[in-house]
N, CA, C and O of each residue as an XYZ file, in Angstrom:
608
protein
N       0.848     -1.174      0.000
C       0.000      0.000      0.000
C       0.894      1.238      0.000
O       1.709      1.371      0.913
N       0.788      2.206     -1.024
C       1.379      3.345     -0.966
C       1.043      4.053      0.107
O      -0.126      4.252      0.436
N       2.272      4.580      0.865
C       1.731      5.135      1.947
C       1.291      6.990      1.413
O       0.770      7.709      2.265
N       1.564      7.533      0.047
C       1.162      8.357     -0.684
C      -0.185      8.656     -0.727
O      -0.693      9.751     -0.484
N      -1.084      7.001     -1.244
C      -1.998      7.389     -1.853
C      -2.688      6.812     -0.990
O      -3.824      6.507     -1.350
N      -2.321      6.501      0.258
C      -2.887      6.828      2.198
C      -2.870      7.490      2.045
O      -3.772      7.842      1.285
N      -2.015      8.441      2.445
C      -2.363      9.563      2.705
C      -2.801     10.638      2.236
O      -2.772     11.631      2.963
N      -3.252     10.722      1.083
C      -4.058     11.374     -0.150
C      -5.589     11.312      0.239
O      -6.419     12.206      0.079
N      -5.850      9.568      1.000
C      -7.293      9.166      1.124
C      -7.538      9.522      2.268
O      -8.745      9.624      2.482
N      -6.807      9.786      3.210
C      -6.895     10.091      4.631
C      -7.206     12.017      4.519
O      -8.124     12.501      5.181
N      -6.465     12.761      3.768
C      -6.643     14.228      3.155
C      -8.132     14.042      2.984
O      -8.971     14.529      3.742
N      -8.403     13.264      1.876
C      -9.730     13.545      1.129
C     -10.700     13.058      1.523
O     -11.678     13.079      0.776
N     -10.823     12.356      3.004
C     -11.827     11.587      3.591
C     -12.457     12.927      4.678
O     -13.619     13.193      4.987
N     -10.831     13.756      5.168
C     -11.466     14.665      5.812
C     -11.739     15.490      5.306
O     -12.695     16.061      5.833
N     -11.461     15.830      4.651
C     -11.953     17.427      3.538
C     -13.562     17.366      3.058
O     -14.391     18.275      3.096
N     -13.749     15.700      2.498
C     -15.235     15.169      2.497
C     -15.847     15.904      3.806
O     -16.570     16.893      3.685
N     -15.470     15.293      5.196
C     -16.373     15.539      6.078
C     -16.410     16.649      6.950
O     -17.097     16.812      7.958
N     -15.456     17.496      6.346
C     -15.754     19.035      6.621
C     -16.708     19.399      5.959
O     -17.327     20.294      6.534
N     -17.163     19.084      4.897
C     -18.160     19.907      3.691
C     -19.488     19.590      4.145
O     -20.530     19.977      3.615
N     -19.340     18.591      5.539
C     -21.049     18.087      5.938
C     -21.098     18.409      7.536
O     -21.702     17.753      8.384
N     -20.175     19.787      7.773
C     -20.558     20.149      9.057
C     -21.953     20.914      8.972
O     -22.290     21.466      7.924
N     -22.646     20.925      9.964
C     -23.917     21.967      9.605
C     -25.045     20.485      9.292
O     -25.966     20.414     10.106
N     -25.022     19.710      8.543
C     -25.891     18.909      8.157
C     -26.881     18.315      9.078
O     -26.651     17.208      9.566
N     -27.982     18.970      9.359
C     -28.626     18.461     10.367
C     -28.613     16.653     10.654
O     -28.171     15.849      9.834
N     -29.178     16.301     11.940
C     -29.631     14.730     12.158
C     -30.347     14.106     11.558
O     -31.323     14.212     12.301
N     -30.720     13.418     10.653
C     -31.679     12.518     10.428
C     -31.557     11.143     10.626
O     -30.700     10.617      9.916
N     -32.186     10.384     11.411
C     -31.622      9.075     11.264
C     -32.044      8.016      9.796
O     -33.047      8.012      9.083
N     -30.917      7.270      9.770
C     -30.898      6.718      8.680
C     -30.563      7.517      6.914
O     -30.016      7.083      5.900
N     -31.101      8.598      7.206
C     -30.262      9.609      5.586
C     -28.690      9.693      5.563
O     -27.842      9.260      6.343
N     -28.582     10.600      4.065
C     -26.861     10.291      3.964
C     -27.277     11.454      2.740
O     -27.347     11.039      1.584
N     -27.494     12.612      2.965
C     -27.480     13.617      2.406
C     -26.994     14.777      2.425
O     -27.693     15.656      2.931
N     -25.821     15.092      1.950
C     -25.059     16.515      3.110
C     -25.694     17.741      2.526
O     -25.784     18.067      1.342
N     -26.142     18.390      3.675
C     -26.310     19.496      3.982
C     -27.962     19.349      4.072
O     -28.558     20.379      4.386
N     -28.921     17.902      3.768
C     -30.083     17.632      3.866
C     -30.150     17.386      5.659
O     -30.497     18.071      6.621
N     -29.537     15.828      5.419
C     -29.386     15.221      6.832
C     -28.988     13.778      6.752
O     -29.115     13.051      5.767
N     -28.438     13.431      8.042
C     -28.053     12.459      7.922
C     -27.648     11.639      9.606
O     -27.637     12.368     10.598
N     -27.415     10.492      9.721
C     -26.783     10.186     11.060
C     -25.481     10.054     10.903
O     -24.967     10.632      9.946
N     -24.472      9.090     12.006
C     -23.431      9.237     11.510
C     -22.711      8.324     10.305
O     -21.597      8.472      9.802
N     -23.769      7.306     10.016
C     -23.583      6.011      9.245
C     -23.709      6.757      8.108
O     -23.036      6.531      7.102
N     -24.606      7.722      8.200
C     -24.745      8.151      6.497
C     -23.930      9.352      6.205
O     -23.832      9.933      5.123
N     -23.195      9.720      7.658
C     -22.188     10.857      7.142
C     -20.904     10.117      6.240
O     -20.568     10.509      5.122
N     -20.191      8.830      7.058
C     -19.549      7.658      6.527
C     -19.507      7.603      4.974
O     -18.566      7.835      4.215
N     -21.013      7.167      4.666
C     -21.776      6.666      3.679
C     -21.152      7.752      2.922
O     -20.134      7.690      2.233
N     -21.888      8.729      3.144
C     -21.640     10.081      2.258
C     -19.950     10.491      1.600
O     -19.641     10.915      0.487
N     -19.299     10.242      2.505
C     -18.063     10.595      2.416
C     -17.658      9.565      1.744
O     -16.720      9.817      0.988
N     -18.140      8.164      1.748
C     -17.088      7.540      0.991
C     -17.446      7.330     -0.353
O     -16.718      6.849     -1.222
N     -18.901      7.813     -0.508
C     -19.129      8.480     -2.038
C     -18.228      9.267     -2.623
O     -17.454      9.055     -3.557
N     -18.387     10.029     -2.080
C     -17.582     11.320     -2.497
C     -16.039     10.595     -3.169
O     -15.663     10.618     -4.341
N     -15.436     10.051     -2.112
C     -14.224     10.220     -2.185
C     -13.926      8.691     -3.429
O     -13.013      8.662     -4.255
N     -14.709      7.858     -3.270
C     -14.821      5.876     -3.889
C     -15.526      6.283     -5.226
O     -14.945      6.020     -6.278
N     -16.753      6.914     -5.250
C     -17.664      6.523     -5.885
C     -19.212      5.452     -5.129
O     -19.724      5.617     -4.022
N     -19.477      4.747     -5.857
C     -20.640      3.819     -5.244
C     -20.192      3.024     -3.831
O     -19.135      2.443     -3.585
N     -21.316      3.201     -3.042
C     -21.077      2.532     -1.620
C     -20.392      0.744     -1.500
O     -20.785     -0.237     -2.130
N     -19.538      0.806     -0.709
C     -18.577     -0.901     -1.101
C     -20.104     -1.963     -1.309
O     -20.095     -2.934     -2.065
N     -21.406     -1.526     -0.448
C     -22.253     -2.984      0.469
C     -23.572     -2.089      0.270
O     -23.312     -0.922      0.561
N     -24.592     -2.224     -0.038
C     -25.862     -1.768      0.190
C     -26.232     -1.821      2.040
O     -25.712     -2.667      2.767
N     -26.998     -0.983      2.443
C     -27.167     -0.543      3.827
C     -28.224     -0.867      3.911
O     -28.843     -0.720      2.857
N     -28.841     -1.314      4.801
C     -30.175     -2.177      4.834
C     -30.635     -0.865      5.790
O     -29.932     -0.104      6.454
N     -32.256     -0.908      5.573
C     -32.852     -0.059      6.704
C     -32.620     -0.454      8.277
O     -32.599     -1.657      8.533
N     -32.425      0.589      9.470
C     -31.965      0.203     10.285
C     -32.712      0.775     11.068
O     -33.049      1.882     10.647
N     -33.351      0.363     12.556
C     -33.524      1.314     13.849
C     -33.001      1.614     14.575
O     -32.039      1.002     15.040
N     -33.515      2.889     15.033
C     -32.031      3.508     16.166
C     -31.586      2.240     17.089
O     -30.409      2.257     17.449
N     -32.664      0.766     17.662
C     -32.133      0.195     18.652
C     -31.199     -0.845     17.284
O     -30.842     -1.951     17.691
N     -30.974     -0.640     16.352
C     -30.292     -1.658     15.785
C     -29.352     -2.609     16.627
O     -29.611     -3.735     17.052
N     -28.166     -1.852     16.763
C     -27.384     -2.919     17.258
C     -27.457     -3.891     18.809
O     -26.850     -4.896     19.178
N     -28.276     -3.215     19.306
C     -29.136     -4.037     20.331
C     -29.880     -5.272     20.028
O     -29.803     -6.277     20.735
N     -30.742     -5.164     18.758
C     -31.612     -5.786     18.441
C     -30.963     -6.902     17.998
O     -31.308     -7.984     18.473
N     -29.832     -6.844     16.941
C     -29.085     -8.128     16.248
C     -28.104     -8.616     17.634
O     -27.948     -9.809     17.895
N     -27.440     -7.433     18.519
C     -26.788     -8.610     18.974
C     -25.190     -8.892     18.545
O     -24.383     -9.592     19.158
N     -25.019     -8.280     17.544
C     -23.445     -8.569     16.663
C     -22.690     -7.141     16.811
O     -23.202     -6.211     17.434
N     -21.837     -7.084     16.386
C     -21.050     -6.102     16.021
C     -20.746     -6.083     14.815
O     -19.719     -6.460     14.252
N     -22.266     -5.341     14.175
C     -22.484     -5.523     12.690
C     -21.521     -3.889     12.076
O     -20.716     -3.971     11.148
N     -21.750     -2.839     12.634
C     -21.181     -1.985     12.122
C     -19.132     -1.835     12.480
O     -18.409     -1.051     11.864
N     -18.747     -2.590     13.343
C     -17.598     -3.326     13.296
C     -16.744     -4.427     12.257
O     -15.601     -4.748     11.931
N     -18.108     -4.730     12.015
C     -17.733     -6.376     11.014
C     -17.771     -5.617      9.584
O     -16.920     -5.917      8.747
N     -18.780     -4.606      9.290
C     -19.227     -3.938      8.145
C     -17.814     -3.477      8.069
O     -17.126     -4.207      7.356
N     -17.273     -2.605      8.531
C     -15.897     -1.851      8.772
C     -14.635     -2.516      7.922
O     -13.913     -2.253      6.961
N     -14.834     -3.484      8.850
C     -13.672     -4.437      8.511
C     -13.461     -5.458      7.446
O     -12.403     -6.026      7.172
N     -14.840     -5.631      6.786
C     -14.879     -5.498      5.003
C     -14.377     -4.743      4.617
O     -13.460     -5.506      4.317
N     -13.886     -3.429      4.131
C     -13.784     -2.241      3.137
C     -12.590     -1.084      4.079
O     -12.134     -0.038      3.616
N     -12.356     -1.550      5.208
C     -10.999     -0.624      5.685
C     -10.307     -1.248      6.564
O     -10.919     -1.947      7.371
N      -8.832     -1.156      6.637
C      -7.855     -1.804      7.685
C      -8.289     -1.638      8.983
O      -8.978     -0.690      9.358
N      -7.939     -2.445      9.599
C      -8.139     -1.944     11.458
C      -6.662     -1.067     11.649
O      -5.675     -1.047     10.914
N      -6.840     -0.594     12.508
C      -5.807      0.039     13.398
C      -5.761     -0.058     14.953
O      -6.701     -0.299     15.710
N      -4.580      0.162     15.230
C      -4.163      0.804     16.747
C      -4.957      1.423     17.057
O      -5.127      2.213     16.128
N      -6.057      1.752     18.289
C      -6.149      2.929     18.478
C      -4.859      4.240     18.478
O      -5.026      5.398     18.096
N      -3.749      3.710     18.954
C      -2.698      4.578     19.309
C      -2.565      5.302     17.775
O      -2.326      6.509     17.727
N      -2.733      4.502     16.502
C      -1.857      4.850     15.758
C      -3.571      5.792     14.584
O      -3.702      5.726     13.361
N      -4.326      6.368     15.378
C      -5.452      7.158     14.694
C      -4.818      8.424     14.329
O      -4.282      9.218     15.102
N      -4.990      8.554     12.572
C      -4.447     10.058     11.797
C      -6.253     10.715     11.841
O      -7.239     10.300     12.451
N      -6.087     11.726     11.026
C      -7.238     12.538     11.004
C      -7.325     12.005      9.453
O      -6.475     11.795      8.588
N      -9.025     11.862      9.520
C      -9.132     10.792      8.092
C      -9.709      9.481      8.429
O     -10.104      8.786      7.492
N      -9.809      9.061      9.588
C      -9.285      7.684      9.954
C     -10.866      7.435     10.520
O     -11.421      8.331     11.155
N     -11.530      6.179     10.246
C     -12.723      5.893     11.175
C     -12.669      5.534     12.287
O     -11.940      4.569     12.512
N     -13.319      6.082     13.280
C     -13.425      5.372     14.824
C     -15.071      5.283     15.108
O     -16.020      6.053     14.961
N     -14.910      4.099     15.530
C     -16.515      3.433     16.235
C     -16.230      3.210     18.063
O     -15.365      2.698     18.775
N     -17.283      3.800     18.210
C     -17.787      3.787     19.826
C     -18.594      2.906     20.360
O     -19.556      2.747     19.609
N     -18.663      2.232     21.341
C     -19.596      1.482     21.963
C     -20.013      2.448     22.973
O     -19.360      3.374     23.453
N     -21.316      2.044     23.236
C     -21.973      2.598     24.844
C     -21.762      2.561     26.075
O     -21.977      3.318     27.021
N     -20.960      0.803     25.821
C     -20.673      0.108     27.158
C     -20.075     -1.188     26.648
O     -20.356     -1.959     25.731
N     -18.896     -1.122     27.844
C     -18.096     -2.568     27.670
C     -19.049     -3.428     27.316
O     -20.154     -3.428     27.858
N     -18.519     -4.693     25.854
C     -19.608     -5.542     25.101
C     -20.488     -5.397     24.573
O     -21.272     -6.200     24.069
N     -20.477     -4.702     24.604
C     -21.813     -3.653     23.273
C     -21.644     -3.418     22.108
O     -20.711     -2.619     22.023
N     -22.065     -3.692     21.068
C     -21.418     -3.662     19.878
C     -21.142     -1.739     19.690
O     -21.732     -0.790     20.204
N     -20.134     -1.805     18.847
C     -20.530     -0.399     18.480
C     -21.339      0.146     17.593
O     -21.571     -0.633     16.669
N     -21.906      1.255     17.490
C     -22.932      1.582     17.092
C     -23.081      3.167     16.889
O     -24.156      3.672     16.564
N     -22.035      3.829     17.084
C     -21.617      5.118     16.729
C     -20.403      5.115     16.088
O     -19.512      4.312     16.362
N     -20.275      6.435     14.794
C     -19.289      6.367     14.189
C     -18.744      8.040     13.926
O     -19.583      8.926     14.090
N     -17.525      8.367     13.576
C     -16.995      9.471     13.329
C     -15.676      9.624     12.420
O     -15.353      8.469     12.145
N     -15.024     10.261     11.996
C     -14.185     10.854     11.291
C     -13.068     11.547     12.255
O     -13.134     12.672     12.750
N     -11.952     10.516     12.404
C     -10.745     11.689     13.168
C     -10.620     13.023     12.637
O     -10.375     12.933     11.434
N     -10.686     14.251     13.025
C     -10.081     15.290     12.418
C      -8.926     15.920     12.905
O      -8.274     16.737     12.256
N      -8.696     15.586     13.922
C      -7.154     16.114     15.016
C      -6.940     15.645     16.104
O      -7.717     15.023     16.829
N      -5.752     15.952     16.289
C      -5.705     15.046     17.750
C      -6.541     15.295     18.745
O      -6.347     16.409     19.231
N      -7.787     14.412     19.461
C      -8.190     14.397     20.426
C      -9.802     14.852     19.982
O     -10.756     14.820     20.759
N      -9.853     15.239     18.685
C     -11.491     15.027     17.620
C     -12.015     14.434     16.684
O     -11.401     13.524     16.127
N     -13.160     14.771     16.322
C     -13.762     13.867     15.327
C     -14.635     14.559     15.085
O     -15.185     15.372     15.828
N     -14.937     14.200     13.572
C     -16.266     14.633     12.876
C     -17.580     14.089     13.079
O     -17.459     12.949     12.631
N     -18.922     14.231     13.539
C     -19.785     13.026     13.373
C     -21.295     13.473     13.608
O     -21.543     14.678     13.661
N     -22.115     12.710     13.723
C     -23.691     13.305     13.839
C     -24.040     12.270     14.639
O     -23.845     11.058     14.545
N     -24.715     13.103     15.628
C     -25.167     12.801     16.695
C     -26.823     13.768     16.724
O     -27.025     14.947     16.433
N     -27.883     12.594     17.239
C     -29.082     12.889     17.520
C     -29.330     14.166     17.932
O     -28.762     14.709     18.879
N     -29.964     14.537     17.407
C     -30.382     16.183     18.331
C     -29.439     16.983     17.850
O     -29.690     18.089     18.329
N     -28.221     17.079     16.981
C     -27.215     18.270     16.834
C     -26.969     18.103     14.853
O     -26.939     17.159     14.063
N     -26.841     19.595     14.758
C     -26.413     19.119     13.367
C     -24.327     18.161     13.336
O     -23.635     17.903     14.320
N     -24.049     17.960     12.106
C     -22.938     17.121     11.962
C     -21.848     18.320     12.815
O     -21.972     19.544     12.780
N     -20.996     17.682     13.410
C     -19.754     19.148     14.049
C     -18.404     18.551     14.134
O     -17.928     17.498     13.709
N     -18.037     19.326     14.663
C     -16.490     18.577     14.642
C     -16.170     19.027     16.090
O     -15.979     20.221     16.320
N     -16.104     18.055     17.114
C     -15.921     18.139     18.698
C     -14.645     17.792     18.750
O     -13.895     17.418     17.849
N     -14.380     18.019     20.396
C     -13.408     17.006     21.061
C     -13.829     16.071     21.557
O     -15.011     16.022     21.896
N     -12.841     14.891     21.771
C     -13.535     13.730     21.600
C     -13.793     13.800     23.381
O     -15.012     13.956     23.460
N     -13.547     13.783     24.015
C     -14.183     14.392     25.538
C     -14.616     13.035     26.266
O     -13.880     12.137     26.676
N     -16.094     13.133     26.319
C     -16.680     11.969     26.414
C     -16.951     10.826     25.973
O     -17.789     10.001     26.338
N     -15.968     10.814     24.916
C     -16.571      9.669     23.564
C     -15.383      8.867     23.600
O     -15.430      7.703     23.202
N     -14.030      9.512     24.158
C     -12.796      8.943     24.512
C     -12.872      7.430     24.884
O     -12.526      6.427     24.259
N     -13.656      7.665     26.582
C     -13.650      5.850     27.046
C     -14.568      5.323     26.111
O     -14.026      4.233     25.923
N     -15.667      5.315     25.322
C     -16.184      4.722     24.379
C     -15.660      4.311     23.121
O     -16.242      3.585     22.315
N     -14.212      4.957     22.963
C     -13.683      4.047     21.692
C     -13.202      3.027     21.849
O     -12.392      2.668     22.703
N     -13.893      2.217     20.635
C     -14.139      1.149     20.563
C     -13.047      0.393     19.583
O     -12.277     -0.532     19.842
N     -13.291      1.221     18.210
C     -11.796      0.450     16.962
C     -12.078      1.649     16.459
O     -12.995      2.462     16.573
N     -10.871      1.551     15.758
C     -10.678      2.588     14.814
C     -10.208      2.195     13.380
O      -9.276      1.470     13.728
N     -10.178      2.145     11.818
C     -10.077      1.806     10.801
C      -9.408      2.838     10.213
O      -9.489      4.000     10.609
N      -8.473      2.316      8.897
C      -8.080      3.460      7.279
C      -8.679      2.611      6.812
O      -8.957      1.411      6.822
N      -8.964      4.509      5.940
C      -9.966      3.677      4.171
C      -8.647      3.426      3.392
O      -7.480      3.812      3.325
N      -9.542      2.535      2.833
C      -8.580      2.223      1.968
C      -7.604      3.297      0.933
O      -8.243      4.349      0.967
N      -6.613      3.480      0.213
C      -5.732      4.375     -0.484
C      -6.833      4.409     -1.491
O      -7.847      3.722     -1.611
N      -6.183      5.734     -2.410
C      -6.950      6.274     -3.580
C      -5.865      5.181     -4.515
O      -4.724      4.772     -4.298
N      -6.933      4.941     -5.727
C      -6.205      4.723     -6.593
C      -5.537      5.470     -7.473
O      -5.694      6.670     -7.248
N      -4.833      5.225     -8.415
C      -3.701      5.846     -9.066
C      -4.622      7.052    -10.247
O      -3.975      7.838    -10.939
N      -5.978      7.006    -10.289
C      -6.433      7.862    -11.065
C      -7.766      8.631    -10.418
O      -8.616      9.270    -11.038
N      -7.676      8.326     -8.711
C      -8.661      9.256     -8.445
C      -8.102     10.104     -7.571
O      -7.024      9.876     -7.023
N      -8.850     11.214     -7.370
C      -8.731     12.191     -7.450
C      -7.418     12.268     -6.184
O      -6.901     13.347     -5.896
């Protein structure tokens, strides 16, 4: 893996999810500047940056990952991007949160600097925080995959 055209995808993953601060909540959408949660901020961004989504997204309820039981948006992850260190999170980089030790995770965000992230959360439009409270809740963190040699 070029560590170049890492870091090209890691640039253009966040630059994506700057352009969807402001984007109100909706759960389940993936529309920037419509609305969206944080799955469809993800979603959104890796349009942008891929083209067509890796997996079709099935309709989901907020108790989703309760309901299945798995660590479906973990497992989803780890189809279509490397795991990482937590230690070793750039800005660019996905991190998923759990609620509580053994819980699947079920929140997602966009590193943007040390100690933040991009993401949408219920009740707020998309922002870019410190990670504060969301710290003991990380859960894994992922890279997307590199750009290829003719995108952008």
């Amino acid at each position: 893996m070029s560590e170049e055209l890492t870091a090209a995808s890691r640039d253009a993953v966040l630059a994506q999810a700057q352009l969807w601060l402001g984007t109100p909540y909706v759960h389940g959408a993936s529309l920037r500047g419509v609305g969206c949660d944080c799955l469809g901020l993800v979603r959104g961004v890796w349009r942008a940056v891929y083209g067509s989504e890796p997996e079709p997204t099935p309709p989901y309820r907020p108790d989703w990952a309760e309901a299945q039981g798995r660590d479906t948006l973990a497992e989803a992850a780890g189809r279509h991007l490397a795991p990482l260190a937590l230690a070793g999170v750039l800005p660019g980089d996905l991190l998923l949160f759990r609620w509580r030790d053994g819980a699947p995770a079920k929140h997602c965000g966009v590193a943007s600097g040390p100690g933040r992230m991009i993401h949408a959360h219920d009740g707020a439009c998309v922002a870019d925080v410190a990670l504060g409270v969301w710290r003991p809740r990380l859960a894994a963190a992922f890279r997307f995959p590199p750009l290829r040699e003719n995108q952008p």
